[in-house]
NUTIFI-824213 format. One line per field, with one value per residue: residue number from 1; y, x, z of N, C-alpha, C, CB in turn. Coordinates in pm, 1 decimal, always signed. Glycine has a CB too. Layout:
N
num <- c(NUM:...)
nnorth <- c(Y:...)
neast <- c(X:...)
nup <- c(Z:...)
canorth <- c(Y:...)
caeast <- c(X:...)
caup <- c(Z:...)
cnorth <- c(Y:...)
ceast <- c(X:...)
cup <- c(Z:...)
cbnorth <- c(Y:...)
cbeast <- c(X:...)
cbup <- c(Z:...)
// end
This chain:
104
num <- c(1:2:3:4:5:6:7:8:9:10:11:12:13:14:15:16:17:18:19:20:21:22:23:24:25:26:27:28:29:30:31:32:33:34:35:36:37:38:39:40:41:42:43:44:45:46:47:48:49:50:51:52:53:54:55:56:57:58:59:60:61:62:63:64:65:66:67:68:69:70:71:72:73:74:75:76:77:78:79:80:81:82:83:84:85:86:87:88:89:90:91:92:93:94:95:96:97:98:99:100:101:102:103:104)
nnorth <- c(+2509.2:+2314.6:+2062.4:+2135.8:+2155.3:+1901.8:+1754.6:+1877.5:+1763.7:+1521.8:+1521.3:+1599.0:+1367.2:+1184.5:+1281.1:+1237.0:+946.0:+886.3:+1016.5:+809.3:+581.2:+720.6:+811.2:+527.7:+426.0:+623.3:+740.2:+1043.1:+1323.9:+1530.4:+1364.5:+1279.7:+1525.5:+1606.7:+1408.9:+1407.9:+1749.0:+1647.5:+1482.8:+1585.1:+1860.6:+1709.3:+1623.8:+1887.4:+2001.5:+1802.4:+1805.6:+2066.6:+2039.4:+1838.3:+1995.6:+2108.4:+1853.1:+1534.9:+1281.8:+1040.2:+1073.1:+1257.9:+1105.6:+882.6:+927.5:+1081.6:+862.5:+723.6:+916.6:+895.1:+644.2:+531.9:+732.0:+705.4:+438.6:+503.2:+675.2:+520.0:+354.4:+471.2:+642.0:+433.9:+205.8:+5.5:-246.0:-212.8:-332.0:-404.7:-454.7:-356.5:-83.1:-76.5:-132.5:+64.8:+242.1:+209.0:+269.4:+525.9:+619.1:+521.1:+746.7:+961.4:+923.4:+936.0:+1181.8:+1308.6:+1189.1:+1343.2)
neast <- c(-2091.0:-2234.6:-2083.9:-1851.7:-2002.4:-2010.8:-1795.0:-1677.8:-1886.7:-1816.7:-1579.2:-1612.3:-1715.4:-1497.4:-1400.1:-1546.5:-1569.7:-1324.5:-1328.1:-1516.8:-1399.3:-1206.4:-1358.9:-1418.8:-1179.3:-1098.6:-1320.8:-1524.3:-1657.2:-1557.0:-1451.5:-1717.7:-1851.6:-1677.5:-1726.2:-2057.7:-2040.7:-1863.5:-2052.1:-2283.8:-2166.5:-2146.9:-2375.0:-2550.0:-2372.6:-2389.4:-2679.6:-2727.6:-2578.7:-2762.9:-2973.3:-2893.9:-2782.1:-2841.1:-3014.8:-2925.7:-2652.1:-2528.9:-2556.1:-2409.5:-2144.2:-2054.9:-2097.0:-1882.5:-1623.2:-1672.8:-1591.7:-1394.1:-1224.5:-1196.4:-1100.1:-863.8:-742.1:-763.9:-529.8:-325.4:-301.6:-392.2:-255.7:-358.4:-416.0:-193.8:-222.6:-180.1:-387.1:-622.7:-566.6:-547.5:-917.0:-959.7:-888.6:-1089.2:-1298.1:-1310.3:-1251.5:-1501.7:-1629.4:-1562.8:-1641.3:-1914.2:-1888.4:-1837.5:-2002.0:-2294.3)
nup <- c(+345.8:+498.3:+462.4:+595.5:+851.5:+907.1:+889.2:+1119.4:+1359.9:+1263.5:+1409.8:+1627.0:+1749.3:+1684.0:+1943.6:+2167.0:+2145.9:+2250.1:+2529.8:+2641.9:+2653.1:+2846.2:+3040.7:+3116.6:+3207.7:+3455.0:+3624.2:+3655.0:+3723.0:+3526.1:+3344.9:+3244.7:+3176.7:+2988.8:+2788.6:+2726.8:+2632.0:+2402.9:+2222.9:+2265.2:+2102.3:+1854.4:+1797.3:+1752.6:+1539.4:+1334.8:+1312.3:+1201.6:+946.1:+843.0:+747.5:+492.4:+393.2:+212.6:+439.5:+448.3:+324.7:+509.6:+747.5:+665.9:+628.6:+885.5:+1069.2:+931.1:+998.1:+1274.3:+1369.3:+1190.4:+1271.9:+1542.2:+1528.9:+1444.8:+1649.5:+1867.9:+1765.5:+1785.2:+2035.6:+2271.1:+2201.3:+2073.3:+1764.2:+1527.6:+1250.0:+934.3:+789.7:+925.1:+899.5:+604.4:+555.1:+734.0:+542.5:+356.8:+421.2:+505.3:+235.2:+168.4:+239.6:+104.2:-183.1:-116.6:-85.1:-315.1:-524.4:-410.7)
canorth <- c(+2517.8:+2176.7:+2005.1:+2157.4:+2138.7:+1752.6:+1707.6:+1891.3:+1698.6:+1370.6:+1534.3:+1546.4:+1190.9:+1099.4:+1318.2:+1164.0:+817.3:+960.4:+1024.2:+696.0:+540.3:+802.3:+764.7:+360.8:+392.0:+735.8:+763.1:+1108.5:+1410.5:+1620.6:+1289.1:+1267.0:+1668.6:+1570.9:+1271.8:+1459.8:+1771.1:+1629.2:+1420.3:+1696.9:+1936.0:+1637.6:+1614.0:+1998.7:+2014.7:+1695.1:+1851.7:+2176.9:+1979.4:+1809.7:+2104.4:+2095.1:+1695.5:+1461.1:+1237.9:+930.2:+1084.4:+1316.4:+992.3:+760.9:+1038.0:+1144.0:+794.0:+700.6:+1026.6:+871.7:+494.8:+567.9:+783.0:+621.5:+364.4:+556.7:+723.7:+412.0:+308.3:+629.3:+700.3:+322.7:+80.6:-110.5:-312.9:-129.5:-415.5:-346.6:-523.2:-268.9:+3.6:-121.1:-139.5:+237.8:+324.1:+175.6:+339.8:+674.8:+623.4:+572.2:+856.7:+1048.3:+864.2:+980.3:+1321.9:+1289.1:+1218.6:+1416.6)
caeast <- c(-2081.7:-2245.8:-1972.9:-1761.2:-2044.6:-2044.1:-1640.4:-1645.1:-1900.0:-1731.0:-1406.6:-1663.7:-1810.0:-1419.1:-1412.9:-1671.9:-1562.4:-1211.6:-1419.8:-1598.6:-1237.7:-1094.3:-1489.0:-1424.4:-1027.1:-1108.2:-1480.1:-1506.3:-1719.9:-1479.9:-1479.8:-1800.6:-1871.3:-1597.4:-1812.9:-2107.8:-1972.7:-1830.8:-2128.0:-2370.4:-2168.4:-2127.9:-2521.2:-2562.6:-2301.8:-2485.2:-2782.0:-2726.1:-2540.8:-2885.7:-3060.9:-2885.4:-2765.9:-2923.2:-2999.4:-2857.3:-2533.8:-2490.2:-2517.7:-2298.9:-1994.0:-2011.9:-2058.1:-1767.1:-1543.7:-1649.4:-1562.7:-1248.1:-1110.8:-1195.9:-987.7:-736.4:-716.9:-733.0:-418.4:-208.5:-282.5:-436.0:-192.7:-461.8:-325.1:-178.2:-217.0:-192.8:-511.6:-703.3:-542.7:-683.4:-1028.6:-1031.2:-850.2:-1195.6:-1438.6:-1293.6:-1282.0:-1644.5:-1711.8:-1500.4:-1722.7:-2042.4:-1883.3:-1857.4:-2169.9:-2345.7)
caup <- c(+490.4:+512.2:+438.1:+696.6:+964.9:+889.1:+929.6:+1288.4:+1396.4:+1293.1:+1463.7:+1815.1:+1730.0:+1745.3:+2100.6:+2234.7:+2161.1:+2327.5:+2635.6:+2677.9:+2710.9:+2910.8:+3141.1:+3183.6:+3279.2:+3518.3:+3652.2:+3796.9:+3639.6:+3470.2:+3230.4:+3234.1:+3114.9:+2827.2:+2702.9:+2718.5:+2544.0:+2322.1:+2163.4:+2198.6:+1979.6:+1727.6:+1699.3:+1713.6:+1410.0:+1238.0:+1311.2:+1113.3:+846.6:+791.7:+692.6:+359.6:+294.0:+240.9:+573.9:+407.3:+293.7:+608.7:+887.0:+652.9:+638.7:+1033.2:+1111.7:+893.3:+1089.6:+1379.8:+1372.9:+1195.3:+1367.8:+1692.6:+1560.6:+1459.2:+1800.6:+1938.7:+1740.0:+1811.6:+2222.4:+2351.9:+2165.6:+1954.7:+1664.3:+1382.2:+1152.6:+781.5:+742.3:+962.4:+828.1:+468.8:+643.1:+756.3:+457.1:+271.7:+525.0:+459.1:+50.4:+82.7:+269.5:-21.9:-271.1:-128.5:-107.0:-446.1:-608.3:-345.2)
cnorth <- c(+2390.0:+2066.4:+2025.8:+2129.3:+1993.0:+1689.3:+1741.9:+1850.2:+1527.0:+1398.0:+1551.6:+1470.6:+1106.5:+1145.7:+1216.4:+1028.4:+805.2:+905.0:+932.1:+624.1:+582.6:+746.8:+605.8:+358.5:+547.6:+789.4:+888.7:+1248.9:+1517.5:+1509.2:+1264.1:+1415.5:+1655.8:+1522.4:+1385.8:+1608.7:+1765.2:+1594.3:+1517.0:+1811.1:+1850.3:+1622.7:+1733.8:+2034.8:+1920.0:+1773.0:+1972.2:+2131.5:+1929.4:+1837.1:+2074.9:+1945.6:+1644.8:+1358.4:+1126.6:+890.5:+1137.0:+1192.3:+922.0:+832.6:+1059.9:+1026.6:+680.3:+782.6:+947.5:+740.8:+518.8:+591.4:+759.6:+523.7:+413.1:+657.4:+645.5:+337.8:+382.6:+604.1:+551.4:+185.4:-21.4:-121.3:-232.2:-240.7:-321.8:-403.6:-421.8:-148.2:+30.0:-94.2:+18.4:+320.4:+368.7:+235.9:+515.9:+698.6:+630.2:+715.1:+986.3:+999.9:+943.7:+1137.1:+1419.5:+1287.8:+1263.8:+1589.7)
ceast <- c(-2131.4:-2181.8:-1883.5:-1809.6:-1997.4:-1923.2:-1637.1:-1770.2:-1898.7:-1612.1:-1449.3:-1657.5:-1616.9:-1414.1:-1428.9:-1621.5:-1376.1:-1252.5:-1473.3:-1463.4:-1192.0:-1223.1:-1457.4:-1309.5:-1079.3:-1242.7:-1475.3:-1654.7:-1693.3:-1476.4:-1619.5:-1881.5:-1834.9:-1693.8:-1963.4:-2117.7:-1959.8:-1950.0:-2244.9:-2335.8:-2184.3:-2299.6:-2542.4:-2474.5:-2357.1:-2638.1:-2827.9:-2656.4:-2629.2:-2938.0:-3006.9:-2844.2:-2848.7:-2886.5:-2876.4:-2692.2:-2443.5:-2440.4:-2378.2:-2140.4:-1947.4:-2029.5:-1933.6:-1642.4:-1504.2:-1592.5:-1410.8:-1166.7:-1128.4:-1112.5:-857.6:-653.3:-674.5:-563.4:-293.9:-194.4:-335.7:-353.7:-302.0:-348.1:-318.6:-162.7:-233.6:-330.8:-615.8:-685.1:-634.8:-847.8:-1058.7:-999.7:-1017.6:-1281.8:-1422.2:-1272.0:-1439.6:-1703.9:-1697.5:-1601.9:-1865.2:-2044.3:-1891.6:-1962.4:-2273.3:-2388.5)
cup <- c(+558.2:+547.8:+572.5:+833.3:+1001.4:+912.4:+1069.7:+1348.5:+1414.4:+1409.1:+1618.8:+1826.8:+1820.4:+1941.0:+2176.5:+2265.6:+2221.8:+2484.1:+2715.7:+2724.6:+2833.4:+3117.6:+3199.0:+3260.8:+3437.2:+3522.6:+3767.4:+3683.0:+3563.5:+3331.5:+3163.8:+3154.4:+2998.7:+2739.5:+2644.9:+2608.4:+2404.2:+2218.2:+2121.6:+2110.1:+1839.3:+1704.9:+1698.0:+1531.7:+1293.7:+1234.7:+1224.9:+997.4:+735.7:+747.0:+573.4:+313.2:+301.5:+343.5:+545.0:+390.8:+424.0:+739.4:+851.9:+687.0:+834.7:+1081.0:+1063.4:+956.1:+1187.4:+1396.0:+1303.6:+1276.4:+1502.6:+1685.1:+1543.4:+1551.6:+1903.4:+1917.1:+1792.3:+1954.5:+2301.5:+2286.2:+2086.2:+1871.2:+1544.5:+1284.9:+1023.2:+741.0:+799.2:+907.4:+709.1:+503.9:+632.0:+649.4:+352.1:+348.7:+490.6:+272.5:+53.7:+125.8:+145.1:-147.5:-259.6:-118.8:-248.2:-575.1:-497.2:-373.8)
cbnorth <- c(+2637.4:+2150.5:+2060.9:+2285.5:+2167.9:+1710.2:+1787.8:+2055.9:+1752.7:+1307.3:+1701.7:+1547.3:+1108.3:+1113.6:+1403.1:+1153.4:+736.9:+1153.8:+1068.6:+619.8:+594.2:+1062.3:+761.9:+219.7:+450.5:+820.1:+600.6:+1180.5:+1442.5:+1670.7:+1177.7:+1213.1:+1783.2:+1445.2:+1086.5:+1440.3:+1738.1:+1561.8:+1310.5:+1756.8:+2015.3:+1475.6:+1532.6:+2075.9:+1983.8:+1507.7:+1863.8:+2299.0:+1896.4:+1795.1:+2260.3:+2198.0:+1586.2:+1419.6:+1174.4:+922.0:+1168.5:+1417.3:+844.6:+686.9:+1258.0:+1270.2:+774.7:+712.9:+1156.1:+896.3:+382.0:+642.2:+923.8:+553.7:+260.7:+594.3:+771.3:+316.8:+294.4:+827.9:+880.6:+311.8:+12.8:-41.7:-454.2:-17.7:-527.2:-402.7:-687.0:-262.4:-16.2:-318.7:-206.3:+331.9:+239.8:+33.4:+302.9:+734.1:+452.1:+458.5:+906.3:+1003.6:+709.1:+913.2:+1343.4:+1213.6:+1051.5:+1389.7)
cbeast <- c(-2160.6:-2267.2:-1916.3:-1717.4:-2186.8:-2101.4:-1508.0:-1604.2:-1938.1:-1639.7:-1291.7:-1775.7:-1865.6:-1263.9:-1521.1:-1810.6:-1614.4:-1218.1:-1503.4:-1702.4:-1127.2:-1080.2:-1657.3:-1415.5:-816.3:-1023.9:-1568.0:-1256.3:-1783.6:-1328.9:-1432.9:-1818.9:-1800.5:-1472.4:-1884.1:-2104.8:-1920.1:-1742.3:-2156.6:-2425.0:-2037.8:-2022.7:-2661.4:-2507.5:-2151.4:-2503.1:-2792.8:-2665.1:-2481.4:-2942.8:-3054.8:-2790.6:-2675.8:-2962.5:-3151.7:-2908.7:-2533.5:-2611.5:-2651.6:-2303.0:-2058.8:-2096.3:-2150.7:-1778.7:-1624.7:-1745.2:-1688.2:-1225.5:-1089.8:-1330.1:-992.6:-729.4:-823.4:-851.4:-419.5:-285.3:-431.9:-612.6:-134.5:-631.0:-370.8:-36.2:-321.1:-60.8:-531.1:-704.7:-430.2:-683.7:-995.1:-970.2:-709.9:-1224.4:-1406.8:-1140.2:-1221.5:-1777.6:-1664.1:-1310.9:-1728.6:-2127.5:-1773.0:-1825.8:-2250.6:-2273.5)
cbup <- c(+540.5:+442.3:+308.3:+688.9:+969.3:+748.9:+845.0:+1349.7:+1393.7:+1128.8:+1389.9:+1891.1:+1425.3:+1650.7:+2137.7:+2135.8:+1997.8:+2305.6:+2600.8:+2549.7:+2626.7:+2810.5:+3037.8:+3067.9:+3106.6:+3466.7:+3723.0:+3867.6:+3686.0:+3565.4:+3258.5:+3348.9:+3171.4:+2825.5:+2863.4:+2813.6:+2573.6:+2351.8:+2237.7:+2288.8:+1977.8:+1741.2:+1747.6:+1849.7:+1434.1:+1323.9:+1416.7:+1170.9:+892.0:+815.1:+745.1:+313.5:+314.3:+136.6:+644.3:+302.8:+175.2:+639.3:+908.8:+468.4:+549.3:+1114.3:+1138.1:+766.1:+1150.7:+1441.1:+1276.1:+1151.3:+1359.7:+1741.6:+1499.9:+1368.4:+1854.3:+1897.2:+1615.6:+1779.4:+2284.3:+2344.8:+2305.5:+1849.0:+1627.0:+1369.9:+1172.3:+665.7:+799.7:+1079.3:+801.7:+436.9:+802.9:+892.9:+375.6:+235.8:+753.5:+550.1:-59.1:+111.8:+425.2:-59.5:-240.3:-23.9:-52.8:-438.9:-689.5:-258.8)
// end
């Protein structure tokens, strides 16, 4: 159950970092609730994740979720660069998180 806490609060983390975007282009408080939200379920869900990983393994994974897939949110809905070189990049950020899921 760890495990799963620790994926849906990467899948806020990306929210969140959704939010902060959505907050800079559209400053009103309905974006601002989102952002908010969002980030506090991702440390409530990290937070109960904690209880059983270890800290080390738990941060690197949900802050691998989150940075990913912020860029790969970013690539999809804000036009960032789909280079094949970044790609590679997040491909390697999300192998390690599989790695430490691994010997974990």
């Amino acid at each position: 159950m760890a495990w799963i806490s620790l994926i849906i609060a990467g899948l806020f983390e990306m929210f969140g970092v959704a939010m902060i975007n959505k907050l800079h282009k559209n400053r009103n408080w309905q974006s601002f609730v989102l952002l908010f939200i969002g980030f506090g379920a991702s440390f409530c869900f990290l937070t109960y994740a904690m209880k059983t990983l270890p800290m080390g393994t738990a941060y690197a994974i949900w802050t691998g979720i989150g940075a990913s897939g912020g860029a790969i949110l970013g690539m999809l809905f804000y036009n960032e660069s789909k280079d094949w070189k970044r790609i590679i990049f997040i491909a390697m950020v999300l192998g390690a998180a599989v790695g430490l899921k691994l010997v974990s």
